[in-house]
C-alpha positions in Angstrom: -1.9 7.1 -23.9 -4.9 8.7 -26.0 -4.0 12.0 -26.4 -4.3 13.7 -30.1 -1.5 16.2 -29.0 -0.5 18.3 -25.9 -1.0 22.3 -25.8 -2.7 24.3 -23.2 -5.9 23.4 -23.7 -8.1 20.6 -24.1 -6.1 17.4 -23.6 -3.3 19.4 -21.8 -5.6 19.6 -19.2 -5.9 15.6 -19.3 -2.3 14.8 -20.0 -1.4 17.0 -16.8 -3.7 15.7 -14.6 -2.3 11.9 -15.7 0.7 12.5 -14.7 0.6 14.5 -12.3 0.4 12.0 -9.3 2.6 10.1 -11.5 5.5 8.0 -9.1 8.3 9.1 -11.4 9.5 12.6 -12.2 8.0 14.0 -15.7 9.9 16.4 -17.8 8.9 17.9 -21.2 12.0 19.8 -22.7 11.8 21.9 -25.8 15.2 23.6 -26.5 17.2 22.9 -23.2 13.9 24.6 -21.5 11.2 23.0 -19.3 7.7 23.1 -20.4 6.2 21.4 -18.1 6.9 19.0 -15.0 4.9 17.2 -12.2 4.8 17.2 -8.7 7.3 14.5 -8.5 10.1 15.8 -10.5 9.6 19.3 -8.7 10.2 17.2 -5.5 13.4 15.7 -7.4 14.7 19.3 -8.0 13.9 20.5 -4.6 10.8 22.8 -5.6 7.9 23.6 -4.2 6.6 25.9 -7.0 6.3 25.2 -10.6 7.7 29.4 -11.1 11.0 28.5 -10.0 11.6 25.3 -12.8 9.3 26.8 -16.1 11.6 28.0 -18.7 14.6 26.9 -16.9 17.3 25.8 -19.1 17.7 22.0 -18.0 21.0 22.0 -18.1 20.8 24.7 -15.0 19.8 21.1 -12.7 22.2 18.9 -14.4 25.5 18.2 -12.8 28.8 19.7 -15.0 30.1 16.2 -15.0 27.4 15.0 -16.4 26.4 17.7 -19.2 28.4 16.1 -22.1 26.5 12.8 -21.8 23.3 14.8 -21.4 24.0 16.8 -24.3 24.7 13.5 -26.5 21.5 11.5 -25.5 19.3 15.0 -26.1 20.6 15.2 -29.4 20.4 11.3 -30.1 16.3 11.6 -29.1 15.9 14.6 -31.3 17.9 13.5 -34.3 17.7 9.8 -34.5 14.0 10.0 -32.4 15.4 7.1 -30.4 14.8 7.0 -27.0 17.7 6.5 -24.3 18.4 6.0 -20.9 21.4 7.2 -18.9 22.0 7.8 -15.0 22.4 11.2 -14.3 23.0 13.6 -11.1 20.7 16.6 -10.6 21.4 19.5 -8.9 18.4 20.6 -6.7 17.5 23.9 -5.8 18.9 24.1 -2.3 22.4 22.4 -4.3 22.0 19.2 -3.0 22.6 16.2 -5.3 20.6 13.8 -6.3 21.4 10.7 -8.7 18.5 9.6 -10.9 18.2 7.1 -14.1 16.5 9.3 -16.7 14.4 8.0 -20.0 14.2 10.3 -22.2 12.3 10.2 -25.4 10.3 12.2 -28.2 7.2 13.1 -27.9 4.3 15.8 -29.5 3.4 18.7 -26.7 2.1 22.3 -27.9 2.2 21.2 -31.6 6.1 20.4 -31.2 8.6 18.0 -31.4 10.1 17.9 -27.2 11.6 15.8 -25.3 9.7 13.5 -22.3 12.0 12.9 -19.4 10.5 10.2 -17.2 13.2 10.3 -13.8 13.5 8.1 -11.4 15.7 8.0 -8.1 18.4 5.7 -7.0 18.8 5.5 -3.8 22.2 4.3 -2.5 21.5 4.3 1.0 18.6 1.4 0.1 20.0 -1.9 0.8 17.4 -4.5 0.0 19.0 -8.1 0.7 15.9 -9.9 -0.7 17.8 -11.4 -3.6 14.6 -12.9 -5.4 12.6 -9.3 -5.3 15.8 -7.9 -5.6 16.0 -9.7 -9.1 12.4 -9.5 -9.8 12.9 -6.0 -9.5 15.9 -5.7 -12.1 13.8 -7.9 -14.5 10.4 -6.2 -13.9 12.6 -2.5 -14.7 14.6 -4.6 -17.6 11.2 -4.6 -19.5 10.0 -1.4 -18.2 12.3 0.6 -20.0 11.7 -0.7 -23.8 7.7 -0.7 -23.4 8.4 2.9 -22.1 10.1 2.8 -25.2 7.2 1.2 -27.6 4.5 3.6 -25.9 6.6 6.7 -27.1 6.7 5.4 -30.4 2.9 4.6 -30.6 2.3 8.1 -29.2 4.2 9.4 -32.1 2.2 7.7 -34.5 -0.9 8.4 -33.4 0.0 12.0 -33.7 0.8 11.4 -37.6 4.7 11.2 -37.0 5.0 8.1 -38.9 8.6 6.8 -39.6 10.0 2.9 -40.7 12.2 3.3 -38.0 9.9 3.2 -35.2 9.0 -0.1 -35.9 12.3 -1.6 -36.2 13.3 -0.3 -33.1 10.2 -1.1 -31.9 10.5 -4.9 -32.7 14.4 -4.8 -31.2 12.2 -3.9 -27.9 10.3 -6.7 -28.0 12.5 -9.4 -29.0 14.6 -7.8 -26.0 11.5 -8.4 -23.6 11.1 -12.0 -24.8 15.0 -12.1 -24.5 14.3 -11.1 -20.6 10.9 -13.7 -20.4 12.8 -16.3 -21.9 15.7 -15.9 -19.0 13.2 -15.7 -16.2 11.9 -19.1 -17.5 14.9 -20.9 -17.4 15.1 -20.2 -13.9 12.6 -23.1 -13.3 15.2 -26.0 -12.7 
């Protein structure tokens, strides 16, 4: 993503309309409260208008059960500015419940250091008995998660964050992809 940083104004504007239409649920947290979130992730909290999510404290959606392990991975992406993924149930607005697997990682928006959720559902009552999409599904999400990972970091950097740690963990992420490649070919024989 090409994006010099995120306020509201100028590449805001671009940012927002990129993800808008986005298939996954977008987040930005800054201190427990949403700054922004798409059409999508409205839909995953049961909304229909952006007034009823803004400035809501994120732990307001999150199911009690899981608010420890939310609390741990926020504070491992703001201290550590690692990236993490966890399953988490949300709490929509009509109090329904809804189980998604959430990436969170850091990210520049309004000048800030915040938080980019990226949610997506899992849907238990699914049952997809196609074993080979079913595993070229696990493999293609596998390597989804650490070049989710990778574009955070590179996001970071070209917004001046520079730190020697993104590019270790950024070169765990890819020898874990070529782990993942190196698997799928050696189901050849």
């Amino acid at each position: 993503m090409n994006r010099k940083r995120l306020n509201n104004g100028g590449s805001d504007e671009n940012y927002n309309n990129l993800i808008e239409d986005y298939p996954y649920g977008i987040i930005v947290v800054y201190d427990n409260k949403i700054k922004h979130i798409n059409s999508y992730g409205m839909r995953l909290l049961g909304s229909l208008n952006r007034k009823y999510v803004i400035g809501k404290n994120i732990f307001s959606f999150i199911h009690n059960d899981d608010v420890p392990s939310t609390l741990e991975m926020i504070n491992k992406v703001q201290k550590e500015a690692t990236p993490t993924v966890d399953k988490l149930r949300f709490i929509q607005l009509n109090k329904e419940i809804v189980e998604v697997e959430v990436n969170a990682l850091p990210t520049l928006y309004a000048k800030s250091k915040m938080i980019h959720i990226v949610l997506k559902e899992v849907n238990k009552t699914k049952h997809n008995l196609d074993l080979p999409l079913f595993i070229a599904r696990g493999m293609a999400y596998e390597i989804e998660n650490p070049i989710t990972r990778i574009k955070g970091f590179i996001n970071l950097m070209e917004n001046g964050v520079q730190d020697e740690a993104y590019f270790r963990e950024m070169k765990k992420d890819i020898k874990h992809i070529e782990h993942i490649i190196g698997e799928i070919l050696s189901f050849e024989e």
